[in-house]
KEVEXRO-762551 format. One record per residue (C-alpha): residue number from 1; residue in three letters; x, y, z. Coordinates in nm, 4 decimals. Example, Ala and Ser with C-alpha at 12.3 -4.5 7.8 and 13.67 -1.06 7.14 Angstrom:
2
<node resi="1" resn="Ala" east="1.2300" north="-0.4500" up="0.7800"/>
<node resi="2" resn="Ser" east="1.3670" north="-0.1060" up="0.7140"/>
//
This chain:
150
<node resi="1" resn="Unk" east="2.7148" north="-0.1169" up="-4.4534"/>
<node resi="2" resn="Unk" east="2.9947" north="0.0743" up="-4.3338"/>
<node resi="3" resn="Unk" east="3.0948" north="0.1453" up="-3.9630"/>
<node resi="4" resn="Unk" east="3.1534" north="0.4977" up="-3.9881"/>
<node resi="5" resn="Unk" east="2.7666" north="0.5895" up="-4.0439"/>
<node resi="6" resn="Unk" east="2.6169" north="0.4520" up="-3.7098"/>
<node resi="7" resn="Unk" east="2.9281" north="0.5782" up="-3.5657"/>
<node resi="8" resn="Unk" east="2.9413" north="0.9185" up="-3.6531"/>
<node resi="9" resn="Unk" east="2.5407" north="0.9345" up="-3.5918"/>
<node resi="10" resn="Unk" east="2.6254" north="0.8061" up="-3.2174"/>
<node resi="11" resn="Unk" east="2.8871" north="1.0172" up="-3.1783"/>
<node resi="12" resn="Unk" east="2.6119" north="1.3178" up="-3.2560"/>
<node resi="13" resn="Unk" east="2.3704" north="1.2024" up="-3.0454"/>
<node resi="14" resn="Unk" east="2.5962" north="1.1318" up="-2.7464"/>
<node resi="15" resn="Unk" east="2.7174" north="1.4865" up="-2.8088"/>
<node resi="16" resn="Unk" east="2.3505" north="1.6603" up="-2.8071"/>
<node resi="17" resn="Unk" east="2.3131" north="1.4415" up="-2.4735"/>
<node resi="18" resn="Unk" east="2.6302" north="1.5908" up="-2.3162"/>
<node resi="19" resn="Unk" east="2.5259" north="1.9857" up="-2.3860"/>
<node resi="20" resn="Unk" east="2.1956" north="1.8710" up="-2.3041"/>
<node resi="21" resn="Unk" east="2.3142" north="1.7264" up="-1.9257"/>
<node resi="22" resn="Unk" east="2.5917" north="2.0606" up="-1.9063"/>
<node resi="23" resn="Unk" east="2.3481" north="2.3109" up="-2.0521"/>
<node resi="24" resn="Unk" east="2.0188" north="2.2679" up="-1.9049"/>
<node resi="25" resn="Unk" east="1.8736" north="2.3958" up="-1.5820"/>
<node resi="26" resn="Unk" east="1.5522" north="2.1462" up="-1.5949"/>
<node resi="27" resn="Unk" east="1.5786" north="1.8432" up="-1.4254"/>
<node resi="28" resn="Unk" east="1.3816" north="1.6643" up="-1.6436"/>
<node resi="29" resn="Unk" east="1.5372" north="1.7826" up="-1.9567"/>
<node resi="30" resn="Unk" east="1.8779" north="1.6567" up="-1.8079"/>
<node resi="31" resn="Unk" east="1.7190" north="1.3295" up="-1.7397"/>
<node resi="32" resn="Unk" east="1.6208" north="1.3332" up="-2.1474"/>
<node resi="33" resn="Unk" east="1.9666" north="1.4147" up="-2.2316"/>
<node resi="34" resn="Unk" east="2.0939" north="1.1296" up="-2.0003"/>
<node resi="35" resn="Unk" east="1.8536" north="0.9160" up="-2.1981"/>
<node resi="36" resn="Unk" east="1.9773" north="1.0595" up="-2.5565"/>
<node resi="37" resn="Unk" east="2.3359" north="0.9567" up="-2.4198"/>
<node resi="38" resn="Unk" east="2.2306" north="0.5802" up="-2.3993"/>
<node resi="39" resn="Unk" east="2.0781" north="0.5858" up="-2.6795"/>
<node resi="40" resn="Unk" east="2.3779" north="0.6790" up="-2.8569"/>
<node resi="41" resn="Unk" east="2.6367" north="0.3575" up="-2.6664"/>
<node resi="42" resn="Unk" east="2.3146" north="0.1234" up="-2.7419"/>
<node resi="43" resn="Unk" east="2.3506" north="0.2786" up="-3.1366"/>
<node resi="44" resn="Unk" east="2.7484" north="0.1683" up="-3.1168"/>
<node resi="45" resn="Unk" east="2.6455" north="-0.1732" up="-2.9475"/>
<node resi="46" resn="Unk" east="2.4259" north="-0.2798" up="-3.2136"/>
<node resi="47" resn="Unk" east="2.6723" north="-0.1350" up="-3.4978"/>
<node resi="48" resn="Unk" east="2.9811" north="-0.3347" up="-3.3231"/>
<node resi="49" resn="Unk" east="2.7627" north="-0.6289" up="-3.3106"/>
<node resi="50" resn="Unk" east="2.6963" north="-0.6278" up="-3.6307"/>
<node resi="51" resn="Unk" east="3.0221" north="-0.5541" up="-3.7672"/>
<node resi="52" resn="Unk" east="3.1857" north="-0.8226" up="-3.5794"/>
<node resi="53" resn="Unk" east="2.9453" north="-1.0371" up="-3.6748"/>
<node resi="54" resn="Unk" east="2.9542" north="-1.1873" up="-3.3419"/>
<node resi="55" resn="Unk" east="2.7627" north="-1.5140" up="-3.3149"/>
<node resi="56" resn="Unk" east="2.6391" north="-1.4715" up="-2.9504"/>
<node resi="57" resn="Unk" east="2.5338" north="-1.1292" up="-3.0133"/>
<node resi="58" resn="Unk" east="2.6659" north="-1.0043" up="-2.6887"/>
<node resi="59" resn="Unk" east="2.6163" north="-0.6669" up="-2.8230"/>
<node resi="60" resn="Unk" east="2.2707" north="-0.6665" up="-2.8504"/>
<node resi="61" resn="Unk" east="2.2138" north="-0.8586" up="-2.5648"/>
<node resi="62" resn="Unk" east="2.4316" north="-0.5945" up="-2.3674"/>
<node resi="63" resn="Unk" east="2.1560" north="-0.2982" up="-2.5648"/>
<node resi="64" resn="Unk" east="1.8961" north="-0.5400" up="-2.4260"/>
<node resi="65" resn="Unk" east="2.0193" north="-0.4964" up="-2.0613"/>
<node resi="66" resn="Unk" east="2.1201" north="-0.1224" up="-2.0982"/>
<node resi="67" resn="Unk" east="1.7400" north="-0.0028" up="-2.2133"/>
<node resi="68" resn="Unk" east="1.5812" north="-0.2317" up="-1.9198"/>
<node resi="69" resn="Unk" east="1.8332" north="-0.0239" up="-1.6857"/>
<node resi="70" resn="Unk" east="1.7580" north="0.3311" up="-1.8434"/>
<node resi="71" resn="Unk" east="1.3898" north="0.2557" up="-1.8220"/>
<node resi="72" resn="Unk" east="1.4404" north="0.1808" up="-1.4666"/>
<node resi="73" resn="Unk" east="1.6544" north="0.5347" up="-1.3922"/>
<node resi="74" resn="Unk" east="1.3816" north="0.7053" up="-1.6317"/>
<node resi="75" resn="Unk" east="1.1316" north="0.6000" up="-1.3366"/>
<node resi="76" resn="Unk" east="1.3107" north="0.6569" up="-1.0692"/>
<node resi="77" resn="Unk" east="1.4340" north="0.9709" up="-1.1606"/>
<node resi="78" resn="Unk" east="1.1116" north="1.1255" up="-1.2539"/>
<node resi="79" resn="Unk" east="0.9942" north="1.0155" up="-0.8887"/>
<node resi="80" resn="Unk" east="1.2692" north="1.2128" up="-0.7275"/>
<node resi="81" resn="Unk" east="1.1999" north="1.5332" up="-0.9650"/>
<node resi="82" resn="Unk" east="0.8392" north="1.4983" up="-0.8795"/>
<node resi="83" resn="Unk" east="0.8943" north="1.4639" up="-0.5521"/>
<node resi="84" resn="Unk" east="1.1298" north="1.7778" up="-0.5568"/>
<node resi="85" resn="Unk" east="0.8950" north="1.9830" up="-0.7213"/>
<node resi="86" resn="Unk" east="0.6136" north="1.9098" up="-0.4563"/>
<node resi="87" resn="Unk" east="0.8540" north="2.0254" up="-0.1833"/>
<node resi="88" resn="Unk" east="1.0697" north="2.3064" up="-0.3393"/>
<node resi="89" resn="Unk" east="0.8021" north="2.3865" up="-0.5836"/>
<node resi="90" resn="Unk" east="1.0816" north="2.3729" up="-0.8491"/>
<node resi="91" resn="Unk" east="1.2786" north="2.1600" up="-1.0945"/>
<node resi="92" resn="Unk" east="1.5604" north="2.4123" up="-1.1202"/>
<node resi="93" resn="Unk" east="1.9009" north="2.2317" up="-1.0907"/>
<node resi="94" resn="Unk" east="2.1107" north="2.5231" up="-1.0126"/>
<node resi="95" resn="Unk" east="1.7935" north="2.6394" up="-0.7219"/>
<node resi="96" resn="Unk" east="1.8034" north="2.3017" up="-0.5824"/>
<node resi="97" resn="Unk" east="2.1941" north="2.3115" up="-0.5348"/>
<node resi="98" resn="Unk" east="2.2164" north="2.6530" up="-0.3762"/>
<node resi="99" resn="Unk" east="1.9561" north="2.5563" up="-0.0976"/>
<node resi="100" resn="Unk" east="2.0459" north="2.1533" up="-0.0188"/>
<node resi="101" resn="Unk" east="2.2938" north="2.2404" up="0.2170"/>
<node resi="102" resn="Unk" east="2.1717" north="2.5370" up="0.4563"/>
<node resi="103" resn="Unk" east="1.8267" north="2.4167" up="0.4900"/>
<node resi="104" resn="Unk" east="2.0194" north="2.0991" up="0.6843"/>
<node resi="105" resn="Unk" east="2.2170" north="2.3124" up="0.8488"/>
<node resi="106" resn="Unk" east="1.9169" north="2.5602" up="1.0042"/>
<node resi="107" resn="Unk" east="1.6973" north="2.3102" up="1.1127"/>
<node resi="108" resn="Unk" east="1.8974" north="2.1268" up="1.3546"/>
<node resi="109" resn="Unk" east="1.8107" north="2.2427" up="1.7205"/>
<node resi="110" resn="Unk" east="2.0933" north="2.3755" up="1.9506"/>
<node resi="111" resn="Unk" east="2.2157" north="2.1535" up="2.2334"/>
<node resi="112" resn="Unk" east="2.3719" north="2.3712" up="2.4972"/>
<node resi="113" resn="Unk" east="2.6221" north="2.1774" up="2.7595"/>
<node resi="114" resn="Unk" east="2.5608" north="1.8527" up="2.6860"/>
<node resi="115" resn="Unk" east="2.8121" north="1.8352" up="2.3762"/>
<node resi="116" resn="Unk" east="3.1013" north="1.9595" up="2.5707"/>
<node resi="117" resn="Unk" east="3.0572" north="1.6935" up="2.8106"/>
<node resi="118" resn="Unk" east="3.0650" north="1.4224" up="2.5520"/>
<node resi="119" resn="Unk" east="3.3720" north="1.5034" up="2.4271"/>
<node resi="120" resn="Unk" east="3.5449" north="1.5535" up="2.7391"/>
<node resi="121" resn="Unk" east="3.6432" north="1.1502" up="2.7752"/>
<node resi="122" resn="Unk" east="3.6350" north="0.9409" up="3.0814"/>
<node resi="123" resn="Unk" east="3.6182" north="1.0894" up="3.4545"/>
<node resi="124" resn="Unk" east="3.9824" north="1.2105" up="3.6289"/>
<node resi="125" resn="Unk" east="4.1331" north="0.9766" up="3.8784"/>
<node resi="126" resn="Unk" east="4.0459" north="1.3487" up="4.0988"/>
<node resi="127" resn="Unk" east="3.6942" north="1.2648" up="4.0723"/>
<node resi="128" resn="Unk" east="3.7407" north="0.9351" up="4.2630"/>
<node resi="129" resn="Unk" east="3.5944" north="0.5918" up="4.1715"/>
<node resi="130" resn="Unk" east="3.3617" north="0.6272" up="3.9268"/>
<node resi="131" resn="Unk" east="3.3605" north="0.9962" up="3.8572"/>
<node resi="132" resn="Unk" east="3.1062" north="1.2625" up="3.9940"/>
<node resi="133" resn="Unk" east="2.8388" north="1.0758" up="4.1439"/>
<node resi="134" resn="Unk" east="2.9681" north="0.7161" up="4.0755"/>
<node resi="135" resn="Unk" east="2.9421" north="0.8122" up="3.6548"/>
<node resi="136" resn="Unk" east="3.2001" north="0.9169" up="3.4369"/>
<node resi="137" resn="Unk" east="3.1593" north="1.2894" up="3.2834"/>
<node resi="138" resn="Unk" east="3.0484" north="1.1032" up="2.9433"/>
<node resi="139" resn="Unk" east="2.7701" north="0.9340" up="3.0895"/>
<node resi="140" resn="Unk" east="2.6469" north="1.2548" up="3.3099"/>
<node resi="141" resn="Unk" east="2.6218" north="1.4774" up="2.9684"/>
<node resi="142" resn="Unk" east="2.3934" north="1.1858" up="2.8457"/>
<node resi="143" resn="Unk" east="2.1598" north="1.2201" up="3.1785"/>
<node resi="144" resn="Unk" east="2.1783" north="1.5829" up="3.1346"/>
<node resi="145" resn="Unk" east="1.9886" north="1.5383" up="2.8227"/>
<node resi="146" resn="Unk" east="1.7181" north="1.2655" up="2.9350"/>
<node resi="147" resn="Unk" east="1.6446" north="1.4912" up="3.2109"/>
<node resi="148" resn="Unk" east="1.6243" north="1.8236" up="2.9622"/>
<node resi="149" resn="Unk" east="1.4091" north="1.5707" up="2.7080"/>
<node resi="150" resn="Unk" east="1.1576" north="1.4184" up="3.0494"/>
//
């Protein structure tokens, strides 16, 4: 058998795979793509094997290892999309994206004060021995938020 066939039907399938993964909006029709790209390097592993006729078969044992590895991001993946789904109540790709980063960014609460006083650094020699109170500025932001927490 000639290389050229397995190779030229890998080199198709890896190609679907790719517009597949660029194309699609689905996450789980990305994650099939992702699978049809493996698929298509296991195809070429086999093929090299054979053509090599390599007596340890490290290419198949290397197919071996690469389908118990897709298998495992096939379940994993589909527990993050699910997951997603529940929450967002969508699979959409380009959705998802848009929102990841301002929903972060609007549910942290607003500290007033206490941040400025963090970052001013250790107490001035004006303050005396010990800063304000015998603490340094740092540690009197941090008991200006225990007593706003209590």
């Amino acid at each position: 058998m000639h290389l050229a066939y397995p190779a030229v039907l890998a080199a198709l399938l890896f190609c679907v795979g790719l517009y597949g993964v660029l194309a699609r909006r689905n996450a789980i029709l990305v994650l099939m793509s992702v699978e049809l790209m493996l698929n298509a390097v296991n195809l070429n592993l086999v093929a090299f094997d054979v053509w090599l006729r390599d007596t340890l078969h490290s290419g198949q044992a290397l197919t071996l290892f690469t389908i118990a590895i897709a298998a495992a991001e096939i379940g994993i993946g589909l527990a993050i999309v699910l997951a997603v789904h529940r929450n967002r109540g969508t699979s959409d790709i380009d959705r998802l994206r848009d929102t990841a980063e301002t929903d972060a960014a609007e549910d942290l609460p607003e500290i007033s004060g206490a941040d400025d006083a963090d970052c001013q650094g250790p107490a001035t020699p004006a303050d005396g021995p010990g800063g304000k109170a015998g603490t340094t500025k740092k540690n009197a932001g941090r008991t200006k938020k225990a007593e706003a927490t209590a």
